[in-house]
C-alpha positions in Angstrom: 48.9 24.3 -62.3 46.8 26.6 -60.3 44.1 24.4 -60.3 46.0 21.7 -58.9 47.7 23.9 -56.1 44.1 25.0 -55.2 42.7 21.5 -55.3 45.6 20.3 -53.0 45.6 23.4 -50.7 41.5 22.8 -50.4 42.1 18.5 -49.5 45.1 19.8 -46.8 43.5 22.3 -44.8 40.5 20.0 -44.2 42.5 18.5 -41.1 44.5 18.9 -38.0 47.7 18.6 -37.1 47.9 17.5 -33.4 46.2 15.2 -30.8 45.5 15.4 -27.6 43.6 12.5 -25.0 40.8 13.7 -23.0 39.1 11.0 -20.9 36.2 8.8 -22.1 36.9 9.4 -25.4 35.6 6.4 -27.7 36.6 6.5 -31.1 33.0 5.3 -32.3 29.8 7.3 -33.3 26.3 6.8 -32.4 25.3 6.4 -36.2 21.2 5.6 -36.9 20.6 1.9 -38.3 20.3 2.5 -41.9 23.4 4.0 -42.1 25.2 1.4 -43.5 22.4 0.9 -46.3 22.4 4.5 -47.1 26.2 4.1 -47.7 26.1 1.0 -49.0 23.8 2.5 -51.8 26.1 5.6 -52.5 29.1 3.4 -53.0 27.5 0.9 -55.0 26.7 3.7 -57.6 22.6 3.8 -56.4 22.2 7.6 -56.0 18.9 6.8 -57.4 18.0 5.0 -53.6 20.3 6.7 -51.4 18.9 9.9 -51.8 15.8 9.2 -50.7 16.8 7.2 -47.7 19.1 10.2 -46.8 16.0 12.4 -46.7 14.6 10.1 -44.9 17.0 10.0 -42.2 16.6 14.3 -42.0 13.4 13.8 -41.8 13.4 11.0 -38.9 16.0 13.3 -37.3 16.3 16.9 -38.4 18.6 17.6 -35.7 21.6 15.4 -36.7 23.7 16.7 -39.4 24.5 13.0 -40.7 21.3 13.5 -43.1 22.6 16.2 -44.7 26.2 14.9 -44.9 24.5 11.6 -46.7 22.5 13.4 -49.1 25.7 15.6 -50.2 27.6 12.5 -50.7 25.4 11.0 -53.1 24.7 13.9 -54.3 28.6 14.1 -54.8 29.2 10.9 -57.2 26.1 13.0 -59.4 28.8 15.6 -60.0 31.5 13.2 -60.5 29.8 12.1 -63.4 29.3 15.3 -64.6 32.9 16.4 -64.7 34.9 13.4 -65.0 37.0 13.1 -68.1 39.5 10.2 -69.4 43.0 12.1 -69.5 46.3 11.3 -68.6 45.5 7.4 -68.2 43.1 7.7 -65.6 39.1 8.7 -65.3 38.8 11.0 -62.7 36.3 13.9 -61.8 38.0 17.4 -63.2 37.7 21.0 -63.1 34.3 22.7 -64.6 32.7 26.0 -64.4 29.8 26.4 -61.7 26.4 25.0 -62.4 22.7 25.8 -61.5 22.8 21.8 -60.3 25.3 23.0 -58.0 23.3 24.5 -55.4 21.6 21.2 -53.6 24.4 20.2 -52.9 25.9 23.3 -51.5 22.4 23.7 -49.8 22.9 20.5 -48.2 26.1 21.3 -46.7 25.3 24.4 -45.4 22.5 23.0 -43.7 24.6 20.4 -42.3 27.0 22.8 -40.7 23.5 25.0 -39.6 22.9 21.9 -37.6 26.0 20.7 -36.2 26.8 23.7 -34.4 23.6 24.5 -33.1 24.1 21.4 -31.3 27.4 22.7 -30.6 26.3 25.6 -29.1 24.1 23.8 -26.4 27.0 20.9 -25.2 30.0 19.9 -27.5 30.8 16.6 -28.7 33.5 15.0 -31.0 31.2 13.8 -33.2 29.3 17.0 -33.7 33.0 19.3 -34.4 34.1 16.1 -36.7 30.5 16.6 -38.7 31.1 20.5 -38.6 33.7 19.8 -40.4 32.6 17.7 -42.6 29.7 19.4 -44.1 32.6 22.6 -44.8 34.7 19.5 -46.4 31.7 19.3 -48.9 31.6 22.8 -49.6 35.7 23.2 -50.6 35.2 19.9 -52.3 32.7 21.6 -55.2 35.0 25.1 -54.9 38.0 23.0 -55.4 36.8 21.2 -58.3 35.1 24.6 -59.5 38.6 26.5 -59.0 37.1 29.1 -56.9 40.3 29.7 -54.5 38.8 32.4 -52.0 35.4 30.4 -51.2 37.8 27.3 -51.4 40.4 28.3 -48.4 37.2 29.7 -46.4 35.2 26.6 -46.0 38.3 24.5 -45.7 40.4 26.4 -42.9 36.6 26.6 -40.9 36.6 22.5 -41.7 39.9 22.5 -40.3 39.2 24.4 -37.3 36.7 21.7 -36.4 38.9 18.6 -37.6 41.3 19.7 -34.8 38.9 20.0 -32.1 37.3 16.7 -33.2 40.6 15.1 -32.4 41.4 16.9 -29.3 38.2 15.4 -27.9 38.9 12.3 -29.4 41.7 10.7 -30.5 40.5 7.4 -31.6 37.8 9.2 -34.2 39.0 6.9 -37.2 36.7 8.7 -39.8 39.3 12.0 -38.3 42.0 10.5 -39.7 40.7 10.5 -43.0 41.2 13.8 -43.4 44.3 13.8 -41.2 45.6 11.2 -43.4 45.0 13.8 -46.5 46.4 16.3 -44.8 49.8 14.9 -44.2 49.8 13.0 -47.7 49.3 16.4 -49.8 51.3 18.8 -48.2 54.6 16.2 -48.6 53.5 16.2 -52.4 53.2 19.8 -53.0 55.1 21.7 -55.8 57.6 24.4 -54.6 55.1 26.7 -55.1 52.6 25.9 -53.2 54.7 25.4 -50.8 55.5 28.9 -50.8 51.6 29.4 -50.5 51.4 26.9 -47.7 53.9 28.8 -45.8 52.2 32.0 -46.2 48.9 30.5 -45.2 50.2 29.1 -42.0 49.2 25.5 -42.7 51.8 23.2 -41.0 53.6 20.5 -42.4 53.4 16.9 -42.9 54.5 13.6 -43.7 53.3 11.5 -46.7 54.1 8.4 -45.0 52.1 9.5 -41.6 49.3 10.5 -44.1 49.5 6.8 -45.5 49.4 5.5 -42.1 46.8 7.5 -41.0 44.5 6.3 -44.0 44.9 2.8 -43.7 43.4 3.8 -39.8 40.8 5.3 -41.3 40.0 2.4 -43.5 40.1 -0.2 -41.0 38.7 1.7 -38.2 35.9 4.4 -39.5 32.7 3.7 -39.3 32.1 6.4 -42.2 34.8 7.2 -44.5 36.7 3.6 -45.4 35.3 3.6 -48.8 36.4 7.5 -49.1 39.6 6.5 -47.5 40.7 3.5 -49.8 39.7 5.2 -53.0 41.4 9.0 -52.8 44.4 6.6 -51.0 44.6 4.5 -54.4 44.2 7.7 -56.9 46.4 9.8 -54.7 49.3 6.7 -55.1 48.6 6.6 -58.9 48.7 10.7 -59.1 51.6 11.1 -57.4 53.7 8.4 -56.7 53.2 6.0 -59.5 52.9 3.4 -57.3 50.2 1.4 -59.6 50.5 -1.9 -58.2 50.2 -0.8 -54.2 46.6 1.0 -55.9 45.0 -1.7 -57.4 45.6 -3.5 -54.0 43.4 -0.8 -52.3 40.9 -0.6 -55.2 39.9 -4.1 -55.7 38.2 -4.6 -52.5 36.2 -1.8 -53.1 35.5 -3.5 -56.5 35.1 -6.3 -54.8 32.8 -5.1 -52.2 30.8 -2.8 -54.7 30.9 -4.5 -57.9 28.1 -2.5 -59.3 29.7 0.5 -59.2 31.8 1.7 -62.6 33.5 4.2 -60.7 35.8 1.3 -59.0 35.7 -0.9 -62.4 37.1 2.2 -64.3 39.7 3.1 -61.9 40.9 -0.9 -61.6 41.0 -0.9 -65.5 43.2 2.6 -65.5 45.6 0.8 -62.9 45.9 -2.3 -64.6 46.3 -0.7 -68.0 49.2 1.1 -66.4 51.1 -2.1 -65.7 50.2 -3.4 -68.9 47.6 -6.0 -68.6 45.6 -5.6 -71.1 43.2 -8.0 -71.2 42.3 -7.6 -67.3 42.1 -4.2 -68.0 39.4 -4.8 -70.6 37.8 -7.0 -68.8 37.1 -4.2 -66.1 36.3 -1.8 -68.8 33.9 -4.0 -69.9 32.5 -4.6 -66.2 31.8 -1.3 -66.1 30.3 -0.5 -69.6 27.6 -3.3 -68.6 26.8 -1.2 -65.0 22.9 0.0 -65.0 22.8 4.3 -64.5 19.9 6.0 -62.8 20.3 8.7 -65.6 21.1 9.3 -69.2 23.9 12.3 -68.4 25.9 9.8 -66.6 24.8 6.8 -68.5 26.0 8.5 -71.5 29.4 9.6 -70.0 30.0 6.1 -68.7 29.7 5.2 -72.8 32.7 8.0 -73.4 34.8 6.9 -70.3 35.0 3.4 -71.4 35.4 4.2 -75.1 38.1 6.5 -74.6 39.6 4.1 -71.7 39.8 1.2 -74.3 40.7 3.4 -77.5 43.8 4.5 -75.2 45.1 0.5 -75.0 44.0 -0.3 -77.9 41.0 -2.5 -77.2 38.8 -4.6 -79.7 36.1 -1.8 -79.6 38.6 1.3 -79.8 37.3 3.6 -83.0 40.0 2.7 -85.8 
């Protein structure tokens, strides 16, 4: 329980709560060319080449925190792997002590934050706030999934701070409402206890179905987050809404779209095994057993996932 009222505290104070319309505002970000391949490449389940092409990117442009942000992200699904477990029906990435491998990642973010407002500092921008915030997303991320509650509510109430003025500058910032869109999802889920803590903490309220809204936006619209957007949207509607069927409608396109990645596969399996198609769900289990790894740690917990995944339906290759 108190790792799930820190994990959901940590996802809700990453966004604001208001807008407000200057003029000029665009809703789009100047983004370098190979963006899209680098993200392409973390979402197909190719840390292997994204990293490098992140790096790349600081390199080319050590002044933009987007670099950073990249390299963290793949760096992210890493982690995922490390930590993700087959439990109550579903694969997900869960809570694990800290780890030496830890530090890149949090290195990476830092840096990204280093950046951001340094540019800040000499003319602010929508897009530099929105990656200030981001790069302190990262950080509460790993202290969410590592239950550290103090480092957790610093780096996420500082993400906030920058989510809000991200959104006062500009409204139409789609990738904003991703973490809008969490924001008012989680808090209209929380327990009575931590909404208790939620008072205390001063974090506003929300609505779940704004929240939804706002993360559809965000997968239509942003340039940066849609993947992000459609996958915590289908977990969260599993999680806490059994609403199975409305989840495998947001994960298949992400299947669909990144059909090497097990990630997806395993989560489409989960949700199909939960409205009791077995066979599809098999068949995505076995998808994903056949998916090539760039390492042995998460090519061997890709072996447990699906074992355990298929031993809970009782597939052909479940242990007897």
């Amino acid at each position: 329980m108190r790792r799930i009222v820190l994990t959901t505290l940590a996802l809700a104070i990453l966004a604001s709560a208001a807008h407000s319309a200057p003029a000029a505002a665009t809703g789009k970000l100047s983004l370098p060319a190979n963006t899209s391949t680098i993200l392409n490449h973390i979402y197909s389940g190719r840390t292997g080449l994204a990293i490098p092409e992140a790096r790349l990117l600081e390199e080319q442009n050590p002044n933009d925190p987007l670099g950073y942000i990249l390299e963290a992200e793949a760096r992210w699904w890493k982690i995922w792997w490390g930590s993700a477990e087959f439990k109550y029906g579903m694969s997900m990435a869960r809570h694990r002590e800290k780890m030496a491998a830890d530090q890149p990642y949090l290195e990476l973010a830092s840096k990204a934050y280093v950046v951001a407002t340094t540019n800040l500092a000499q003319q602010e921008s929508a897009d530099m706030h929105l990656y200030a915030g981001m790069a302190d997303s990262l950080a509460a991320r790993l202290y969410g999934l590592r239950g550290e509650g103090r480092n957790t509510a610093k780096f996420g109430v500082r993400a906030r701070e920058n989510l809000q003025r991200a959104i006062a500058l500009d409204p139409q910032l789609a990738d904003a409402d991703f973490g809008l869109g969490l924001y008012n999802y989680y808090v209209d889920t929380l327990s009575a206890m931590a909404r208790m803590l939620r008072f205390m903490m001063g974090i506003p309220g929300g609505s779940k179905e704004q929240g939804i809204r706002q993360l559809h936006i965000a997968i239509a619209e942003g340039q940066l987050t849609p993947a992000l957007a459609r996958y915590y949207l289908a977990i969260n509607l599993h999680n806490f809404d059994q609403r199975y069927e409305d989840a495998l409608r947001l994960i298949t396109p992400l299947v669909e779209q990144y059909p090497d990645n097990p990630i997806f596969r395993l989560t489409q399996g989960d949700l199909y095994a939960k409205l009791g198609r077995k066979q599809l769900a098999l068949a995505s289990y076995h998808a994903a057993a056949g998916a090539k790894m760039d390492d042995d740690e998460s090519r061997n917990k890709l072996a447990k996932l699906v074992q355990a995944s298929m031993a809970a339906i009782g597939g052909p290759e479940a242990p007897k």
